[in-house]
C-alpha positions in Angstrom: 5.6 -96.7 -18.5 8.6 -97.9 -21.1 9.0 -95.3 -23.8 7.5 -96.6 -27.2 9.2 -94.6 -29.4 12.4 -96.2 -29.9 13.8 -93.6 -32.8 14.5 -91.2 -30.3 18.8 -91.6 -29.9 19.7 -90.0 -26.1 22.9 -88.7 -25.6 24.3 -88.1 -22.3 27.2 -86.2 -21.4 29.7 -87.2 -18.8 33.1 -86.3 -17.7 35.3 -89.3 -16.9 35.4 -89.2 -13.4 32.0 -88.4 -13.2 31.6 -92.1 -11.7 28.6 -91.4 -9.4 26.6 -88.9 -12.0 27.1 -91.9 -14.8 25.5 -94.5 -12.0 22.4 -92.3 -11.5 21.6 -91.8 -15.6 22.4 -95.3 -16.3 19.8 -96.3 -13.7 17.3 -93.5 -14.6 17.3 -94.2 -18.4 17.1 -97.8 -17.8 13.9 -97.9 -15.6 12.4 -96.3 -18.3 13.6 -98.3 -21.1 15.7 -95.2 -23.3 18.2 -96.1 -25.7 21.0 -93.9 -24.4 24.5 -93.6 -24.9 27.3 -91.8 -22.9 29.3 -89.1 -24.7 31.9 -88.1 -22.9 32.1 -84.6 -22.1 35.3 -81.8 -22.8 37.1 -81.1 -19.3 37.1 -76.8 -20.2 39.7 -76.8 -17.4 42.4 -78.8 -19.2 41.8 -76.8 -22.5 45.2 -74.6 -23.2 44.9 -71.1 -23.7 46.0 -71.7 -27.4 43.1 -73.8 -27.8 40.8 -71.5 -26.3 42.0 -68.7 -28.7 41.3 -70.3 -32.2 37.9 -70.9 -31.0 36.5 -67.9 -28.7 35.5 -64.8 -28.6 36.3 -63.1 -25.6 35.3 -59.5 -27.0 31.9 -61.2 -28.5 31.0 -63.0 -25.3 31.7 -60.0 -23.1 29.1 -57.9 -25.5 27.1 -60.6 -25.5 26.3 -61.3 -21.8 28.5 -58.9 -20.1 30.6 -61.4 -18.8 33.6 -63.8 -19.6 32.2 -67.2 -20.3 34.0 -70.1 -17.7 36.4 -73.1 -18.8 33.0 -75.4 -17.5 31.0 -74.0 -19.4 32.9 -73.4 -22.8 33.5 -77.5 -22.1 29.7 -77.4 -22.0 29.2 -76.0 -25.2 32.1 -78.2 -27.1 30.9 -81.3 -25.9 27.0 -80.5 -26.5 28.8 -79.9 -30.2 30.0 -83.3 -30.6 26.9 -84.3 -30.4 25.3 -82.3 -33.1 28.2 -83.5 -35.5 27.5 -87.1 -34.2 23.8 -86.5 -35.3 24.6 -85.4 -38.8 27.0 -87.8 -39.6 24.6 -90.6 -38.7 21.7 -89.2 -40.1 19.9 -89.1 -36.7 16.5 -87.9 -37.5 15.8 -87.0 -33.5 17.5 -87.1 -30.5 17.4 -86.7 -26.5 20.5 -84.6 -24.8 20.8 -84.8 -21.6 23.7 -83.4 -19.2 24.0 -86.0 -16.1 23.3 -84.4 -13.4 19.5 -84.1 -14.0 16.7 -86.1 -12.9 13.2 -86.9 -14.7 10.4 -90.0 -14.0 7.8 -91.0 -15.7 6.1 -87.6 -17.5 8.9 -87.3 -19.6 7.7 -90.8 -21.7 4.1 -90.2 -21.6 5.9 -86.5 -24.0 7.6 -88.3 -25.5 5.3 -91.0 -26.7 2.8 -88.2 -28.5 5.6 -87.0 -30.7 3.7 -87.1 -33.1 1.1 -84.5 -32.3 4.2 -82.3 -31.2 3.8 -78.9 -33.7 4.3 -79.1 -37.1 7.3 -77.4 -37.4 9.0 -77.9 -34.1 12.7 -78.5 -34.1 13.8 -77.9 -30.8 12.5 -78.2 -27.6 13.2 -77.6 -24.1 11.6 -80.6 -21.9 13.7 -79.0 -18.9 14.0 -75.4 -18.6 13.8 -71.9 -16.2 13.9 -68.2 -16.8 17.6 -66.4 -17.0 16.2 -64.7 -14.3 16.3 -67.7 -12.2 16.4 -71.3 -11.8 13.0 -71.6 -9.7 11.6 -68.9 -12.3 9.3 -70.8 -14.8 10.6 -69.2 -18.7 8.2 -66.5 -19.6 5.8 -68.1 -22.8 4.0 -66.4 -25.3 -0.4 -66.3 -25.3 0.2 -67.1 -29.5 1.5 -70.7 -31.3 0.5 -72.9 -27.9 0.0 -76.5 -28.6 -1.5 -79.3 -26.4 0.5 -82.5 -26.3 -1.6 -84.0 -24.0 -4.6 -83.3 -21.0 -1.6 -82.0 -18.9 1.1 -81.0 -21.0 1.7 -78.3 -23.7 4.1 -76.9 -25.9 4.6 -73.0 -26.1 6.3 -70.0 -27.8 9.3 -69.1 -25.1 8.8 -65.2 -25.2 12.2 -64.8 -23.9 15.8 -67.1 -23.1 14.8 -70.7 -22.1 18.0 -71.8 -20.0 17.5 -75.7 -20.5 20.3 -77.2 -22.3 20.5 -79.8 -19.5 17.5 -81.5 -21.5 16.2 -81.0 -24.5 14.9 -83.1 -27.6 16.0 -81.5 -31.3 15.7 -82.6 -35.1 18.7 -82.9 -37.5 17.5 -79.7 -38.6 18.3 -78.0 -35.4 21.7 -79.8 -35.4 22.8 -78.2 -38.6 21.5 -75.0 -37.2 24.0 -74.8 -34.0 26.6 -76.3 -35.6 26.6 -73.2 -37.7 25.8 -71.0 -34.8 29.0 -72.7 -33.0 31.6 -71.8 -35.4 33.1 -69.4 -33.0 32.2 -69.6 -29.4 29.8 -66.3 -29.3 28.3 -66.5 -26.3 27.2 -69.9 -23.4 24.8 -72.5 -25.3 21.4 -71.3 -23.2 21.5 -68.8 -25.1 21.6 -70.1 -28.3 19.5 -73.3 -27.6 17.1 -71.0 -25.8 16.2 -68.5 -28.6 13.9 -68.8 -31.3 16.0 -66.3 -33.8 17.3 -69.1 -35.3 14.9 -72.0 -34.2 11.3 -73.3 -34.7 11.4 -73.3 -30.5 9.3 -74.6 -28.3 9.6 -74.9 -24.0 7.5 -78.0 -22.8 4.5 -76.6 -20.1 5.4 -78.3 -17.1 8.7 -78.6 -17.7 9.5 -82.6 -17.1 13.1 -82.2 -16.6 14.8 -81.2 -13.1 18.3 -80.5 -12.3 19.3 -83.0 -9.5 19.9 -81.0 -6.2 22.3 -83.1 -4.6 24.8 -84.1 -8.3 24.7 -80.6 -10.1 27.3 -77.9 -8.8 25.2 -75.1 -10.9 22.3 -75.7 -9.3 24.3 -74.3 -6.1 25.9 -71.6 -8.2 23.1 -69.9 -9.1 23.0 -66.7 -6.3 26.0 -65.6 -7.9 24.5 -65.5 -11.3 21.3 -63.8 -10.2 23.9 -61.0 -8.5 25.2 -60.9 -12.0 22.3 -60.4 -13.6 21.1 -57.4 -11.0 24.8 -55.6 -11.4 24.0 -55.8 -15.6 20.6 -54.3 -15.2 22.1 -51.6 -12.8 24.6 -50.9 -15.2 21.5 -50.5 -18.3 19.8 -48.4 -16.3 21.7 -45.2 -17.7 20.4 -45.7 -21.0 17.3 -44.9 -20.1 17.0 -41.2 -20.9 14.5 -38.5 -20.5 14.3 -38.3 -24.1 14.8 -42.1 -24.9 11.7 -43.0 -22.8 9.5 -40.1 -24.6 10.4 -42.1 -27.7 9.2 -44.8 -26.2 5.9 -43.8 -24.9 5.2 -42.4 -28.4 5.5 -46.0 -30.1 8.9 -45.0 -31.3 12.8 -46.4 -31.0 11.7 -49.7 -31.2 8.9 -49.7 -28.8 9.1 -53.3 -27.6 12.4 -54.2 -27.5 13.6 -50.9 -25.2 11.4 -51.4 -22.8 12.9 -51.5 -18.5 13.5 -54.6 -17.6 10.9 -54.6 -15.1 8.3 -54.6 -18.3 10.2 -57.5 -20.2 8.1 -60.4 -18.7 4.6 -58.7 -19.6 6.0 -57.3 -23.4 7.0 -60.7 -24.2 4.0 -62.6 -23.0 1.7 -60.7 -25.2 3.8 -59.6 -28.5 3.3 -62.1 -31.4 6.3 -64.0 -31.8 8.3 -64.6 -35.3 6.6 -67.1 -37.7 7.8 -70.5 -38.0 8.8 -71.8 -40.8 9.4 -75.6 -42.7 13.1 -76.7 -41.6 15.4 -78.2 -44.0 16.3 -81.7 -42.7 
């Protein structure tokens, strides 16, 4: 099934001497008739630490995830924002990112070709995506704002991060929206892309976007991040107080949002998330 939505733009991002990645998504978007383009992608590794400086936080991004962000993935996050400037400047009204090491077939354009009954005020959405607390954990959605697309797919509320900036589709709107949020580098792009504080965002239910096993080197790196995550939530675990969980059973201290971590999943699936609201294009 060719794709018969042709204003979708899909960008693709590529380091140079990613020969064998660039084969594959020429291949893959060809079969299935995309309009793509290749943008090619900011090597982290050769950026100076000058560079670096006038455009990260390292104070911010430790608060933020409890961690130092890596040259690979600060690359990430500059080349994903080429794109978004590339989007504004041409007036793109929507457009398909992809990194290249992911794979997809033929769900993604039977999505794609209901656009039209996507929500009303959608402007970002996750075709590919898994929970921070792992990448064969499906991202936790909410019960309230869920959408069908079609007999098999819907579009949901994420109720918490959605890690899936290796495929996503976003408006202009959105564009505008993390080019603001990227002024500074704050914190990696999941979690930016991933949260609705900022963005009418939805995660696509199945997910119709894979990493590639055998071409993506994070796929392999993720035991290291889940031992990151379990050293953070060891290190939270002293908050916890006597008296700050009697607040908490009495609906106090922000009830929902101190909750262990072991209760996230469950207080996320049932709380009503934030309203969404008309974008400005």
């Amino acid at each position: 099934m060719e794709s018969k939505n042709k204003n979708i733009s899909v960008f693709i991002i590529n380091l140079k001497h990613s020969i064998e990645r660039k084969k594959h998504m020429q291949e893959l978007c060809e079969k299935y008739n995309l309009n793509y383009e290749f943008i090619e992608a900011v090597d982290g590794r050769t950026l100076s630490e000058v560079e670096i400086e006038k455009i990260y936080s390292k104070e911010k991004v430790i608060k933020a995830i409890g961690r130092e962000m890596s040259r690979s993935e600060i690359g990430v996050l500059l080349s994903q924002k080429s794109i978004y400037e590339k989007i504004l400047k041409e007036n793109i009204d929507n457009a398909l990112i992809f990194e290249d090491d992911i794979e997809f077939d033929q769900r993604l354009i039977t999505v794609l070709n209901e656009i039209e009954n996507f929500p009303k005020y959608w402007n970002l959405i996750l075709l590919g995506h898994h929970s921070p607390r792992g990448r064969d954990i499906e991202t936790s959605y909410s019960l309230w704002g869920q959408e069908k697309v079609t007999d098999k797919f819907k579009l949901a509320r994420p109720a918490e991060l959605g890690f899936g900036a290796y495929g996503y589709l976003l408006k202009k709107s959105a564009a505008k929206v993390l080019l603001e949020e990227l002024n500074e580098i704050e914190k990696p792009l999941d979690h930016i892309t991933g949260s609705d504080e900022k963005l009418n965002l939805y995660v696509l239910i199945p997910a119709v976007v894979d990493i590639h096993q055998d071409l993506s080197e994070n796929y392999h790196n993720m035991h290291d991040r889940k031992e990151l995550i379990k050293s953070i939530e060891q290190k939270n675990k002293k908050y916890f107080t006597l008296k700050r969980k009697a607040l908490i059973f009495l609906h106090l201290d922000k009830l929902w949002d101190n909750l262990p971590k072991k209760y996230t999943r469950l207080k996320n699936i049932i709380k009503m998330r934030r309203t969404y609201k008309p974008d400005s294009a």
